[in-house]
C-alpha positions in Angstrom: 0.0 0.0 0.0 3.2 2.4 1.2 6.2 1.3 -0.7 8.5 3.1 1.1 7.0 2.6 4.3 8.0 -0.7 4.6 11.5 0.3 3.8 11.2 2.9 6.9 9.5 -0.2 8.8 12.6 -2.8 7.8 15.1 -0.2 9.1 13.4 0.2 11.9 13.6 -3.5 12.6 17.2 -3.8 11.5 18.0 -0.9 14.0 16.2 -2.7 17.5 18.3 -5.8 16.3 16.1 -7.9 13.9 18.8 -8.9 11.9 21.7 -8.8 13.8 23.0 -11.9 12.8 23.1 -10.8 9.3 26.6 -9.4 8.0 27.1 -7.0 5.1 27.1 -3.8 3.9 23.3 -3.3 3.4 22.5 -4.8 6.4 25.4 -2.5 8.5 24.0 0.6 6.4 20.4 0.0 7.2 21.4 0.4 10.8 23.2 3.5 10.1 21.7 7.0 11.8 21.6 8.4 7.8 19.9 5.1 6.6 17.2 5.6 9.8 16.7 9.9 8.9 16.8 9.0 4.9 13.9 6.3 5.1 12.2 8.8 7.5 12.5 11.1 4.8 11.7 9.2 2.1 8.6 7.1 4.2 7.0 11.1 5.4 7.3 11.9 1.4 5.4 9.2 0.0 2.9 9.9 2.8 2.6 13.2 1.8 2.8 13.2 -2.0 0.1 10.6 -2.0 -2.5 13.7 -1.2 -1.6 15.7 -3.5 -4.3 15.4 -6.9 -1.4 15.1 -9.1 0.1 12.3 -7.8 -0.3 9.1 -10.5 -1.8 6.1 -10.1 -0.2 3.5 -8.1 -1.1 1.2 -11.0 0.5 3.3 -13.8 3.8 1.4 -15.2 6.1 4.0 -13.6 5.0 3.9 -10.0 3.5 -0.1 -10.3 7.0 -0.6 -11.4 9.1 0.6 -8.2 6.3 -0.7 -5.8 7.2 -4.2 -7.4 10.8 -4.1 -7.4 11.4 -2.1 -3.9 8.8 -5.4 -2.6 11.1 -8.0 -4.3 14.3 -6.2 -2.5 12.5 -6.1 0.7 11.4 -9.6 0.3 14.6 -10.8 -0.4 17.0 -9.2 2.1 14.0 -10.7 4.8 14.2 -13.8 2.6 18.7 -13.5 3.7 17.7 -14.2 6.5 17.1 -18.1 6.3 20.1 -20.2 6.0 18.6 -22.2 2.4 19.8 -19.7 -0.2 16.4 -20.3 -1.8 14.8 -17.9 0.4 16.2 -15.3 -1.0 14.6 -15.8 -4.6 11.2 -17.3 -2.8 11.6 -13.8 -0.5 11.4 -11.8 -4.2 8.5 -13.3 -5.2 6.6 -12.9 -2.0 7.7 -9.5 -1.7 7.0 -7.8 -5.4 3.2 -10.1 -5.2 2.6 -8.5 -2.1 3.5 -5.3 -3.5 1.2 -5.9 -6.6 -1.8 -6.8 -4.3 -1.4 -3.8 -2.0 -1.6 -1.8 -4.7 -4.3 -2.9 -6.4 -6.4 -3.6 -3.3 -5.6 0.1 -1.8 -6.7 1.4 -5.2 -9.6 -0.5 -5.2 -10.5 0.5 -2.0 -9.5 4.1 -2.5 -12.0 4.2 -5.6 -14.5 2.9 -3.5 -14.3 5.4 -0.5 -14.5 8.5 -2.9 -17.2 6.7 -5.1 -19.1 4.7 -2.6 -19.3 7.1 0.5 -19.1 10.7 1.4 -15.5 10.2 3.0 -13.2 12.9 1.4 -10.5 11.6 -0.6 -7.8 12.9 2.1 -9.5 11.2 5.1 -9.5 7.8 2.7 -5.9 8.4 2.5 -5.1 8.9 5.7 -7.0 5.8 6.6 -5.1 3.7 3.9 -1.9 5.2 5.2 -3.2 4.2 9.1 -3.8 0.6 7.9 -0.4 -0.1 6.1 1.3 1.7 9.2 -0.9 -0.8 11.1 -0.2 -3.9 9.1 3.7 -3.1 8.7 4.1 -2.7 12.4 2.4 -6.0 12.4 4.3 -8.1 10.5 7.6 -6.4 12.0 6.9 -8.1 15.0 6.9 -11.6 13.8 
């Protein structure tokens, strides 16, 4: 629904210790202070330049196309994790399908609020953006 939310969400992870027992560089510069204020940055953006009118669809090529590759990355540095080297690829897959069906389903849902009910598109927004925050958080605990 956010893509870079749930990088914000994985560094946030990495930084309490989630993957401490993973070595390398992206795994040392996700921990960084600059990693933590950049995907801050970059997380608060998103957020905000979702509101704006002239912000293009989430299922336009462009912006379909980084929500799918920034979910494969995500899925497989969390795929790393396992010691079966498959995990990685099978981490990919998960991650850019995720990323495909939150952005369908939020712009489904989206449509829906501004069509199907007197909720202003902003306030639909900010509930989309309260629901990802809320299902990120979620699965950072597990």
């Amino acid at each position: 629904m956010r893509s870079m939310l749930g990088v914000r969400i994985l560094a946030s992870s990495a930084e309490r210790g989630a993957f401490d027992g993973q070595r390398g560089s992206f795994w040392r510069a996700l921990r960084s202070p600059a990693a933590q204020r950049v995907m801050s940055v970059l997380a608060g953006g998103e957020l905000l330049m979702d509101k704006l009118p002239s912000a293009p669809s989430r299922l336009s090529r462009g912006p379909l196309s980084g929500r799918l590759v920034i979910g494969g990355l995500l899925g497989a540095a969390v795929g790393s994790q396992s010691p079966d080297k498959n995990m990685r690829v099978a981490g990919a897959v998960v991650g850019a399908v995720a990323a495909a069906v939150g952005a369908v389903i939020g712009n489904r849902a989206r449509v829906w609020l501004n069509r199907g009910t007197r909720v202003p598109a902003p306030v639909g927004a900010m509930i989309e953006d309260a629901i990802a925050f809320g299902l990120g958080a979620l699965a950072a605990r597990r």
